[in-house]
C-alpha positions as CSV (number, residue, x, y, z in Angstrom):
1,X,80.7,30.3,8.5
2,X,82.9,32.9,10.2
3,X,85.3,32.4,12.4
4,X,83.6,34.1,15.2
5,X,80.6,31.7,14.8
6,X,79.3,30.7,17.9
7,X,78.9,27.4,19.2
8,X,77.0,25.4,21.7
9,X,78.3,22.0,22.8
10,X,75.2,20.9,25.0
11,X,74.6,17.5,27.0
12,X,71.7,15.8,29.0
13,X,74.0,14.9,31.7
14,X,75.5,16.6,34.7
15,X,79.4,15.6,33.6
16,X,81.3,14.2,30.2
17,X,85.1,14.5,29.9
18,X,84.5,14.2,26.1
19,X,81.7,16.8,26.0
20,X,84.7,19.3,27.8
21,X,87.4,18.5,25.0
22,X,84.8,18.9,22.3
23,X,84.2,22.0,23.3
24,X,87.6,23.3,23.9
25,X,88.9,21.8,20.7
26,X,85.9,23.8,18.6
27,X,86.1,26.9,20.7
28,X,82.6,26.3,22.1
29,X,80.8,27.1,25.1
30,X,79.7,24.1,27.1
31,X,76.2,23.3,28.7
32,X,75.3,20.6,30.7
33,X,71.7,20.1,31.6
34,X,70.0,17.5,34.0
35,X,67.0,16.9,36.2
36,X,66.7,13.7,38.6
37,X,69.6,11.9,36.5
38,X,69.9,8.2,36.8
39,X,66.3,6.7,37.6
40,X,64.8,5.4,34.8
41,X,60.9,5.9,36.4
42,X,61.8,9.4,35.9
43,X,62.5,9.8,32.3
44,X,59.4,10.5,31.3
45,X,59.1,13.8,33.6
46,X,62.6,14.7,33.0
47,X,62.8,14.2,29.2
48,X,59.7,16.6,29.5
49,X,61.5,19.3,30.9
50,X,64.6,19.3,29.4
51,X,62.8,19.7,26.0
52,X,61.4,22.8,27.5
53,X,64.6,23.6,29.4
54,X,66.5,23.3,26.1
55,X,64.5,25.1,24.2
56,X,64.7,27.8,26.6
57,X,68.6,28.2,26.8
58,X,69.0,27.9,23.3
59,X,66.8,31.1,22.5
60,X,69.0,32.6,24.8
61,X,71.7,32.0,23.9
62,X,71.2,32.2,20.2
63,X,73.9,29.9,19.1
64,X,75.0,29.2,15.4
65,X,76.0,26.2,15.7
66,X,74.4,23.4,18.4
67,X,77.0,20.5,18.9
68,X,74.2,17.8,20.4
69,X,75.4,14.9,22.5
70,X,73.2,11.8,22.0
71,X,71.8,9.7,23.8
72,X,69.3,10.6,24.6
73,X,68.6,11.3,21.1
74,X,65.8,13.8,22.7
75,X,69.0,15.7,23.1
76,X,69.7,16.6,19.7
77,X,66.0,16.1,18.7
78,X,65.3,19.2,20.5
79,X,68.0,20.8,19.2
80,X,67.4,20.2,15.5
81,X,63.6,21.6,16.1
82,X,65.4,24.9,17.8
83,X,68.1,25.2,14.2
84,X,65.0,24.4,11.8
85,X,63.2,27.4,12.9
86,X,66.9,29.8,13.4
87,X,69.1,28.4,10.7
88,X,71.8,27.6,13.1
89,X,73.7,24.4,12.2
90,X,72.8,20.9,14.0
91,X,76.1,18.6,14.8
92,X,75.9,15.7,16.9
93,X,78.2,13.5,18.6
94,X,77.0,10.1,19.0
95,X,79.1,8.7,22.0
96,X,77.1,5.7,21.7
97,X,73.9,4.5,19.8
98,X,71.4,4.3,21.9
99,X,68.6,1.5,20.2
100,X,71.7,-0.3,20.5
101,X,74.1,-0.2,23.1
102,X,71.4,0.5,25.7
103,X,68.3,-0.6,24.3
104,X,69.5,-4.2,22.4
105,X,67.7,-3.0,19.4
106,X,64.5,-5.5,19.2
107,X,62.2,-4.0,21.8
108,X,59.0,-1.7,20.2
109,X,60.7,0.7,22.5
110,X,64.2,0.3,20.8
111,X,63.1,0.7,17.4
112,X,61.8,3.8,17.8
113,X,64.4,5.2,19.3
114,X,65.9,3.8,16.2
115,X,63.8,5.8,13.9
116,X,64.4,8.6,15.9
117,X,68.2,8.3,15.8
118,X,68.0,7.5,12.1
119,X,65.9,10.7,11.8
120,X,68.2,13.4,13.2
121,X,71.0,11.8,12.1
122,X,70.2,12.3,8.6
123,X,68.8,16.1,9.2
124,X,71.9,16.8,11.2
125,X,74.8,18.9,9.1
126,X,77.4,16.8,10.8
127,X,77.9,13.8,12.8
128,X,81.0,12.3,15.2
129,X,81.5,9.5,17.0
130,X,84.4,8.3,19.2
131,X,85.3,5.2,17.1
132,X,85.1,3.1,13.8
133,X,81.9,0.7,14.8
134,X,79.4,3.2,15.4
135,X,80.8,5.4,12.7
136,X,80.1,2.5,10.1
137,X,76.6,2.3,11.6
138,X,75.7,5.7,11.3
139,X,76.7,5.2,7.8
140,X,74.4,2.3,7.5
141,X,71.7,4.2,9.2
142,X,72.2,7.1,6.3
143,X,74.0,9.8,8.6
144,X,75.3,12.6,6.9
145,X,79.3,13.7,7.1
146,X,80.1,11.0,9.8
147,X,83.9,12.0,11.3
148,X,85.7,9.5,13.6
149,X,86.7,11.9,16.2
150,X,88.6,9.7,19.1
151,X,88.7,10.5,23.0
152,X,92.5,11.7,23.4
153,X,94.3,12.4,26.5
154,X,97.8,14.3,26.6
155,X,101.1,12.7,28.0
156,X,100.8,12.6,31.9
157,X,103.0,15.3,33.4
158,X,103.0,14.1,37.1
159,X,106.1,12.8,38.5
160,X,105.8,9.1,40.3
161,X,105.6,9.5,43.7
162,X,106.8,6.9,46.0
163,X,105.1,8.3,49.4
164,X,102.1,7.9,47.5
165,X,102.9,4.3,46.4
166,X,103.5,3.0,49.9
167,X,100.5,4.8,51.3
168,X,98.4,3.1,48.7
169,X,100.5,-0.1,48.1
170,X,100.7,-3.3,50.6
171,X,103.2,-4.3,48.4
172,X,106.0,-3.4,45.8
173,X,103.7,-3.4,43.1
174,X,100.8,-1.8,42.7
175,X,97.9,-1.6,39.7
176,X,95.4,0.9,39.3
177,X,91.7,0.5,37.9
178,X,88.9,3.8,37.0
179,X,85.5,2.6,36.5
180,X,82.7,5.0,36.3
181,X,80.1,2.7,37.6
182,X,78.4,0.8,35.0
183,X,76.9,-2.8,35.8
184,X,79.3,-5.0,33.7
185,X,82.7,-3.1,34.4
186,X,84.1,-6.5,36.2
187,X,85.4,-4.8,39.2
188,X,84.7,-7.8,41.3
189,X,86.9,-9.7,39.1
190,X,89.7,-7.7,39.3
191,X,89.4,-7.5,43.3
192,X,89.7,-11.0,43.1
193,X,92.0,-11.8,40.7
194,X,94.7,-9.3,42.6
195,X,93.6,-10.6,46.2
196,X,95.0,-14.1,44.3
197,X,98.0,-12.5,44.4
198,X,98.7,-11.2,47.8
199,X,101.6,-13.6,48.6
200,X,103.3,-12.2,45.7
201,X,103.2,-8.4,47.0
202,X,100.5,-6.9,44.3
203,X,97.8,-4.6,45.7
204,X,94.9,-3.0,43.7
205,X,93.6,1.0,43.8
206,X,90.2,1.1,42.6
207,X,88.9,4.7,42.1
208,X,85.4,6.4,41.1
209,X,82.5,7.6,41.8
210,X,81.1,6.8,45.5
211,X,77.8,6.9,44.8
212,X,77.7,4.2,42.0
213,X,80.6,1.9,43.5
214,X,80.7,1.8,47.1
215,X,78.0,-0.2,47.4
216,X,79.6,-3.0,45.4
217,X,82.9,-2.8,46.9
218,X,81.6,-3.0,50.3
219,X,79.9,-6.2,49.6
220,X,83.1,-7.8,48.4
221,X,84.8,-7.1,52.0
222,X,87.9,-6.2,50.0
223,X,91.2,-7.9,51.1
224,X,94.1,-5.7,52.9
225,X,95.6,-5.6,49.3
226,X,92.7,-4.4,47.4
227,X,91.9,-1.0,48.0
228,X,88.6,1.5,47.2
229,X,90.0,5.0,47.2
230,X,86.6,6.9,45.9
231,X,86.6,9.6,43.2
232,X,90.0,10.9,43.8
233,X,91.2,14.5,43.2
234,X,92.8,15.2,40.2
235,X,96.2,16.0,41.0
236,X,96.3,12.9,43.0
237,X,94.7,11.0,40.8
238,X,97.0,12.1,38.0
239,X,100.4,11.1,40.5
240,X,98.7,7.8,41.5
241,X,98.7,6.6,37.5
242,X,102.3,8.0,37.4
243,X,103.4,5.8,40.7
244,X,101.7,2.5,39.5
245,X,103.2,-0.3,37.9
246,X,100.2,-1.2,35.2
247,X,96.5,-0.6,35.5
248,X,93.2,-2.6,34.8
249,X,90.6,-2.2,32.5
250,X,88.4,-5.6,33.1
251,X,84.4,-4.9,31.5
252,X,82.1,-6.4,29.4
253,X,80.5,-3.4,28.7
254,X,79.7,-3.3,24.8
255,X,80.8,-1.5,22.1
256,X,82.7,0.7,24.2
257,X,86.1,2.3,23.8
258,X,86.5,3.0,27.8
259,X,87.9,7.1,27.9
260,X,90.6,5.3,31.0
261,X,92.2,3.5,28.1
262,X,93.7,7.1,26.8
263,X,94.1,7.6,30.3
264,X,96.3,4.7,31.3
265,X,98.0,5.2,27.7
266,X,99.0,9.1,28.3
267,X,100.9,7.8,31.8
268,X,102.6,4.7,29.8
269,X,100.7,2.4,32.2
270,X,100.8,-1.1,31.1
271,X,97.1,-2.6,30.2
272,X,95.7,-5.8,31.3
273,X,92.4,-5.2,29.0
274,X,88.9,-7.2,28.1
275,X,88.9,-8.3,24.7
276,X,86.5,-6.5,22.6
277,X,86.7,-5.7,18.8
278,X,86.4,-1.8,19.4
279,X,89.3,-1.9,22.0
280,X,91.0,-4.2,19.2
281,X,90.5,-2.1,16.2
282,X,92.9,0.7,18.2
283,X,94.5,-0.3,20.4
284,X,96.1,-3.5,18.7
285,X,98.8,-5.5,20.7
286,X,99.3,-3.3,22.8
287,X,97.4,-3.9,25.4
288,X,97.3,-7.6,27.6
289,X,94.0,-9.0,26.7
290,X,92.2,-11.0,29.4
291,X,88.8,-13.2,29.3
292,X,86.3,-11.2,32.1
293,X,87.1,-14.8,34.7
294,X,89.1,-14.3,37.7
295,X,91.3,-16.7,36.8
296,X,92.5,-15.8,33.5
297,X,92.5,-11.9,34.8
298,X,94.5,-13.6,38.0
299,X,96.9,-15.7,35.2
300,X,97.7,-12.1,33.5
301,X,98.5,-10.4,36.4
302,X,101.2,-12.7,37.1
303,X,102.5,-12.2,33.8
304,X,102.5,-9.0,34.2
305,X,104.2,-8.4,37.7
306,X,107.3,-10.1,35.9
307,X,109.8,-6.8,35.7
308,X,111.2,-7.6,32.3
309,X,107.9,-8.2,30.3
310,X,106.1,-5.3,32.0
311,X,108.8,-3.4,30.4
312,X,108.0,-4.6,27.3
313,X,104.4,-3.9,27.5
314,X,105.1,-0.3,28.7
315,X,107.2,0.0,25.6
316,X,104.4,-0.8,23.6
317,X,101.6,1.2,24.8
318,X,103.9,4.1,25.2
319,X,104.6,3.7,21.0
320,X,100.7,3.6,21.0
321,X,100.6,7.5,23.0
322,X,102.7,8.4,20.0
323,X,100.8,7.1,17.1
324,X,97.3,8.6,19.3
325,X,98.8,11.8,19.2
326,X,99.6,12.2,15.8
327,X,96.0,10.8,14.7
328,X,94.5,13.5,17.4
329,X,96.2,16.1,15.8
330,X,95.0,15.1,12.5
331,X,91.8,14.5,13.9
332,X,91.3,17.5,15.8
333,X,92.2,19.5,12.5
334,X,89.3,17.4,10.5
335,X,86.5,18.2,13.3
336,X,87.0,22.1,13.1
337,X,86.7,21.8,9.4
338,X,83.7,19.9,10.5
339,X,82.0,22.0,12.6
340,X,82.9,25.4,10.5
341,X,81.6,24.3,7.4
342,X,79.2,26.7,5.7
């Protein structure tokens, strides 16, 4: 395929920070499509016309290559029915499997999506995935050119800044936590674990999106040293990891490599973490692993607000930013051969 081969990195979703670097790594043109997102007692209808919707855009735009982000595997279902009938090339990235993560995988309703996942990821030319579990799946499931492709994020630029600290901060030391609203991120734990710790001069920034968090937050009736600051604007955002003194990560989400991980890592933030094998398999020591308990997240965040082995964890996760780079750039160079393959 020539170099001026033109590709289409689509989502059923109105946002994804890893659909954006997918695109600009490949050189692609980015689509995001949606219709009443979020309730489930819509899917039917909006499944229904975003086939149609799809289908539409794509014989617009006449890509050559359709990079298809599943779930939903309607997604890239669509799409592979648009490159049978053009000849364009189907690649799809699997941020998650669907029948599993979602689904639990023994409902009727999961094992077809099962068969459906199996379906057009064996009919698909390509298939990524942002770590080694669902990679091996696919495998299993008989997925053809499956690349381990990982969410990266470069070295945070942004200087600390200490007007921002005290504006955020009760305390001297203050710890940051991103959650994008799912129901097991533990954001209740951490609230509670840090509002333990008041005495000892530790506040909490929890940021994301309103819509999905405010309600929990507000039913907490956070502390004076646990604070909700909403989806934040970047640049501030960007100088509020910079200004803290480690971060939290606390969910028992599965299967999932959280995308604030890389964040956290590319501003040498400390990590107090849930254990999960995923997290485990890349991230190794270091992060600080906690159980999803208040008390054990509490027991770690003392540990942490001790000066000389914070150190020592920001040491170590700021070796990790190096090793991540040097697999992204090996990484990024594999997906292009990926996606440009005749």
């Amino acid at each position: 395929m020539s170099a001026s081969a033109k590709i289409l990195v689509l989502l059923w979703a109105p946002f994804g920070s890893r659909g954006d670097e997918l695109a600009e790594v490949v050189g692609a043109e980015r689509e995001s499509i949606t219709l009443l997102y979020g309730p489930r007692y819509f899917a039917g209808v909006r499944y229904l016309a975003l086939f149609f919707r799809t289908l539409f855009l794509l014989a617009e735009r006449r890509p050559d290559v359709v990079y298809a982000q599943n779930p939903p595997v309607f997604c890239p279902l669509t799409c592979l029915l648009y490159c049978r009938f053009t000849g364009a090339r189907l690649v799809i990235d699997h941020h998650s499997i669907w029948s599993v993560k979602t689904l639990g995988g023994r409902s009727p309703i999961s094992r077809a999506i099962a068969f459906l996942e199996r379906v057009v990821s064996r009919a698909a030319d390509a298939n990524t995935t942002p770590h080694g579990f669902w990679a091996r799946m696919l495998v299993k499931m008989g997925a053809r050119n499956v690349l381990v492709y990982h969410d990266y994020v470069p070295n945070n630029e942004h200087w600390p800044d200490s007007a921002l600290k005290r504006q955020m901060a009760e305390g001297p030391i203050l710890a940051v936590a991103s959650h994008g609203g799912h129901p097991l991120e533990r954001l209740e734990v951490e609230a509670a674990a840090v509002a333990g710790e008041r005495e000892a001069g530790v506040s909490l920034v929890i940021s994301g999106p309103r819509e999905k968090l405010e309600t929990r937050l507000t039913a907490l009736a956070l502390p004076p040293n646990v604070r909700y600051a909403g989806f934040l604007d970047r640049e501030v955002y960007e100088t509020l990891k910079a200004s803290a003194d480690f971060a939290l990560n606390i969910t028992d989400e599965p299967y999932t490599l959280s995308h604030v991980l890389f964040e956290f890592a590319a501003s040498s933030l400390p990590v107090i973490s849930s254990r999960q094998a995923v997290v485990e398999e890349l991230f190794g020591d270091s992060l600080l692993y906690s159980d999803s308990t208040v008390q054990d997240v509490r027991a770690k965040v003392e540990e942490m607000c001790a000066g000389p082995t914070r150190a020592e964890w920001a040491a170590k996760i700021r070796r990790k930013q190096e090793e991540l780079t040097r697999m992204h750039q090996e990484e990024v160079s594999a997906l292009r051969r990926l996606v440009s393959v005749t």
